[in-house]
VMD Tcl script that builds the backbone (N, CA, C; Angstrom):
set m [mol new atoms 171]
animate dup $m
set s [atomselect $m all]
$s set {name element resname resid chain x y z} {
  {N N UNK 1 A 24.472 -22.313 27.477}
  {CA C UNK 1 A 24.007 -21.694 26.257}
  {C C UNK 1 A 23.268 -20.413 26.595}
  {N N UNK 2 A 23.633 -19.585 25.774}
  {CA C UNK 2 A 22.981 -18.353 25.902}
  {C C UNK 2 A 21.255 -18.675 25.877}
  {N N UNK 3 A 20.705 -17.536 26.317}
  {CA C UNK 3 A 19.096 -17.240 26.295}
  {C C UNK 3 A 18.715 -17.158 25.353}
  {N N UNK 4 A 17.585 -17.124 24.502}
  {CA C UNK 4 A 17.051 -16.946 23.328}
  {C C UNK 4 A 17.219 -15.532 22.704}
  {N N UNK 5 A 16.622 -14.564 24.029}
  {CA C UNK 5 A 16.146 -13.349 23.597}
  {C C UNK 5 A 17.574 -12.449 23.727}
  {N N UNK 6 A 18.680 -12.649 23.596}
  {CA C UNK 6 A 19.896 -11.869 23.715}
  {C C UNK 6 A 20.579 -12.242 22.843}
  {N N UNK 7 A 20.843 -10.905 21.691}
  {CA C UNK 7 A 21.199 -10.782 20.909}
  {C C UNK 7 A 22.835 -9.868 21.188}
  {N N UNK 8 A 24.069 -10.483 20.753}
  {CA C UNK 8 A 24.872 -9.641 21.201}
  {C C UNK 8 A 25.656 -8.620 19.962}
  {N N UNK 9 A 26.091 -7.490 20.165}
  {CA C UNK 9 A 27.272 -7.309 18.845}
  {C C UNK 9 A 27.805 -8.367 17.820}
  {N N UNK 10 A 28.487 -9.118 18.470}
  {CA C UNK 10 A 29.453 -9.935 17.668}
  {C C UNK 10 A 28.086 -10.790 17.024}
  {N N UNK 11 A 27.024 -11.656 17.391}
  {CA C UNK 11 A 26.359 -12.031 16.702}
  {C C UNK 11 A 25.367 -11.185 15.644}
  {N N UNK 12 A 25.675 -10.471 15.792}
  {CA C UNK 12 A 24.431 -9.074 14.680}
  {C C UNK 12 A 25.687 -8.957 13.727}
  {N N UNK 13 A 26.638 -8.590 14.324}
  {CA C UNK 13 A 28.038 -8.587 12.990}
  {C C UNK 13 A 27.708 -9.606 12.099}
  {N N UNK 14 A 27.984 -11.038 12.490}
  {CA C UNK 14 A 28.255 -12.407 11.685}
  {C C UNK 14 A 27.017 -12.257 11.226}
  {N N UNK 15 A 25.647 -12.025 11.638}
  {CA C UNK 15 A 24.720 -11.691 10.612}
  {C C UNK 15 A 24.520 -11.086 9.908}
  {N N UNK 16 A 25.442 -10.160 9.281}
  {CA C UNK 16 A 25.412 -9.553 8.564}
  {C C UNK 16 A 26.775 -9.522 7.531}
  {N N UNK 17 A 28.053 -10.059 8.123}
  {CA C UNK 17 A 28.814 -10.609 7.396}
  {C C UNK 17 A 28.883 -12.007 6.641}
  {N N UNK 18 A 28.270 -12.979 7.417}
  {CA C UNK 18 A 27.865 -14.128 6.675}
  {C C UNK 18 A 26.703 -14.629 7.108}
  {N N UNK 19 A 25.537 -13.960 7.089}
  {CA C UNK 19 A 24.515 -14.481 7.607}
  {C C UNK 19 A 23.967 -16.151 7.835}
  {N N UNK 20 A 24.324 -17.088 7.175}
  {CA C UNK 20 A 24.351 -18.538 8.323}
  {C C UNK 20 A 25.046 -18.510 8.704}
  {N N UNK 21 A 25.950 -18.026 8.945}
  {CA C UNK 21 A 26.945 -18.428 10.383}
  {C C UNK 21 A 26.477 -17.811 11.771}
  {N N UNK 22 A 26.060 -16.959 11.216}
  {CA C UNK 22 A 25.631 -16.048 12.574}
  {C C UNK 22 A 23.685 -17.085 12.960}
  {N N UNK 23 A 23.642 -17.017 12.045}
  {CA C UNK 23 A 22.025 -18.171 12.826}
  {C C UNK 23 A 22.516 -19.625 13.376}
  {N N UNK 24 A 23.459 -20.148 12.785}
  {CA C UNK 24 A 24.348 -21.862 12.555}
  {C C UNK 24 A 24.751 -21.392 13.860}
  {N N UNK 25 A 25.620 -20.625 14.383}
  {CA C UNK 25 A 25.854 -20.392 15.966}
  {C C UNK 25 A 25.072 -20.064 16.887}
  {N N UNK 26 A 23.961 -19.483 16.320}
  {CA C UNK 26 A 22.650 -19.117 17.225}
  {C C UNK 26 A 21.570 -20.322 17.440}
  {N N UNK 27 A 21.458 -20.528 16.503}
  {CA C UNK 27 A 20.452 -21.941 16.548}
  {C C UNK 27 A 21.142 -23.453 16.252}
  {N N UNK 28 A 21.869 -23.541 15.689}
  {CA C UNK 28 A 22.749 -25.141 15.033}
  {C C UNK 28 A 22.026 -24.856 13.665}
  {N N UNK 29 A 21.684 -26.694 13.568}
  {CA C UNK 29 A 21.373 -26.908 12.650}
  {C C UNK 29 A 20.004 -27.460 12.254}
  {N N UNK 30 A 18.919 -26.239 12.769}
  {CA C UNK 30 A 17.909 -27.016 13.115}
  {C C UNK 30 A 17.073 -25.710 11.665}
  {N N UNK 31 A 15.942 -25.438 11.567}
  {CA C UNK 31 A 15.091 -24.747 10.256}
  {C C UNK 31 A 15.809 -23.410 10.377}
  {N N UNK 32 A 15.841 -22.978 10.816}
  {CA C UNK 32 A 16.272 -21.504 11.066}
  {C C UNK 32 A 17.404 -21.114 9.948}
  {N N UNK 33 A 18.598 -21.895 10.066}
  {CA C UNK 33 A 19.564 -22.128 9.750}
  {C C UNK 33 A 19.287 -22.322 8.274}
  {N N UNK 34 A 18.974 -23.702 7.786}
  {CA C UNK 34 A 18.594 -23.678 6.290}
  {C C UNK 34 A 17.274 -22.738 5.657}
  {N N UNK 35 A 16.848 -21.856 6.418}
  {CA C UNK 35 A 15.988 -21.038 5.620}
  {C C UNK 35 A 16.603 -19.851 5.062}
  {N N UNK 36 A 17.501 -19.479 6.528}
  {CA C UNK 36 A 18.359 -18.326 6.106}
  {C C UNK 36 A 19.618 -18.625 4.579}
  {N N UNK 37 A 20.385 -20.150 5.143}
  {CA C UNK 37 A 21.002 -20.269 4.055}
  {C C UNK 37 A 20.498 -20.138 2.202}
  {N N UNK 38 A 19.300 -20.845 2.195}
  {CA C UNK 38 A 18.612 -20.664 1.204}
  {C C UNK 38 A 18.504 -19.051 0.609}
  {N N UNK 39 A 17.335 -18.350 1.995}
  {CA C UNK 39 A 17.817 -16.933 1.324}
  {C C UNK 39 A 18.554 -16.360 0.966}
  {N N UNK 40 A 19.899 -16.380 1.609}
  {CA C UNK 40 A 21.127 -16.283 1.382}
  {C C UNK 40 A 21.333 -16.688 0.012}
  {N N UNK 41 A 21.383 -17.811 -0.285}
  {CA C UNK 41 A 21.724 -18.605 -2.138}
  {C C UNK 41 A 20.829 -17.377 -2.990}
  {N N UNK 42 A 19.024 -17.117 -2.648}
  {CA C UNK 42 A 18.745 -16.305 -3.549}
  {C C UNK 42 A 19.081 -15.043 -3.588}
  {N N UNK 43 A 19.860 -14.325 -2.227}
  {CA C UNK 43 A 20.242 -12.836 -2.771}
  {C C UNK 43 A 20.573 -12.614 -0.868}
  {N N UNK 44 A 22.000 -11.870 -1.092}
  {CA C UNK 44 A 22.287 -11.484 -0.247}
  {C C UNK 44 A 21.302 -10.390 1.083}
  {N N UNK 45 A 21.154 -10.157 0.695}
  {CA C UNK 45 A 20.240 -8.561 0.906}
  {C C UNK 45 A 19.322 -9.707 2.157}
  {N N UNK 46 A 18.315 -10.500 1.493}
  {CA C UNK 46 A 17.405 -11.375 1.965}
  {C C UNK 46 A 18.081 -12.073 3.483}
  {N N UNK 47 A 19.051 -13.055 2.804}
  {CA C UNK 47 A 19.822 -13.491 4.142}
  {C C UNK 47 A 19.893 -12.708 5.088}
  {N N UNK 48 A 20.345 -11.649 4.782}
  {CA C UNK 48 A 20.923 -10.336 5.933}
  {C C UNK 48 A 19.789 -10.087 6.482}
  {N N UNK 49 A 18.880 -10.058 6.125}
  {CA C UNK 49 A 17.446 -9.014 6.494}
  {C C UNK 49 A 17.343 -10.267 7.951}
  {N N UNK 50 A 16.864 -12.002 7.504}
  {CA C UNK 50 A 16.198 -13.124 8.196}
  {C C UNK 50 A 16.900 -13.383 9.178}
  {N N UNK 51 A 18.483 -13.263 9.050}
  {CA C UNK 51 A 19.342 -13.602 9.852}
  {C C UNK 51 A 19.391 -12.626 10.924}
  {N N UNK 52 A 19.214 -11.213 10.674}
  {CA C UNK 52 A 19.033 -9.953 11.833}
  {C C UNK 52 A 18.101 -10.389 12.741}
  {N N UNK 53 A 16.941 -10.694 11.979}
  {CA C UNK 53 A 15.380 -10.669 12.084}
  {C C UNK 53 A 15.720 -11.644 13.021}
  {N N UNK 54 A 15.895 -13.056 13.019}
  {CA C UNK 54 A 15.747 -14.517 13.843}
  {C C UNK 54 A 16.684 -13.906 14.587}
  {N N UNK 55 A 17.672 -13.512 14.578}
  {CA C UNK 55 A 18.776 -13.180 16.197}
  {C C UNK 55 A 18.327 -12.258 16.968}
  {N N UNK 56 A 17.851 -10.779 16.447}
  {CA C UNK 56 A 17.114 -10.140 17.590}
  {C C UNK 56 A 15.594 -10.186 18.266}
  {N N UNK 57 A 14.758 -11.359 17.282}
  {CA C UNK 57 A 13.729 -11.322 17.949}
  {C C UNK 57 A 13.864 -12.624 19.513}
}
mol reanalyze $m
mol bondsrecalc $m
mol representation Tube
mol addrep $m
């Protein structure tokens, strides 16, 4: 499994094309994942922002 702190292209893409997928492959299925999805349900924009945010930090 990749390192925490390495964020690659293809995962910054899927975060931003479907933002849980791109955290759901980064993290599973552990908080990360359903917070982003949630944001995601209330407004795209949001998802995109949390999902960037949790993959490159």
């Amino acid at each position: 499994m990749r390192g925490q702190g390495s964020a690659t292209c293809v995962d910054i893409l899927l975060a931003i094309i479907l933002p849980p997928l791109g955290v759901f492959l980064k993290f599973g299925c552990r908080a990360e994942f359903w917070i982003c999805l949630l944001l995601t349900l209330f407004g795209y924009l949001p998802g995109i922002i949390y999902a960037v945010y949790i993959i490159t930090k």
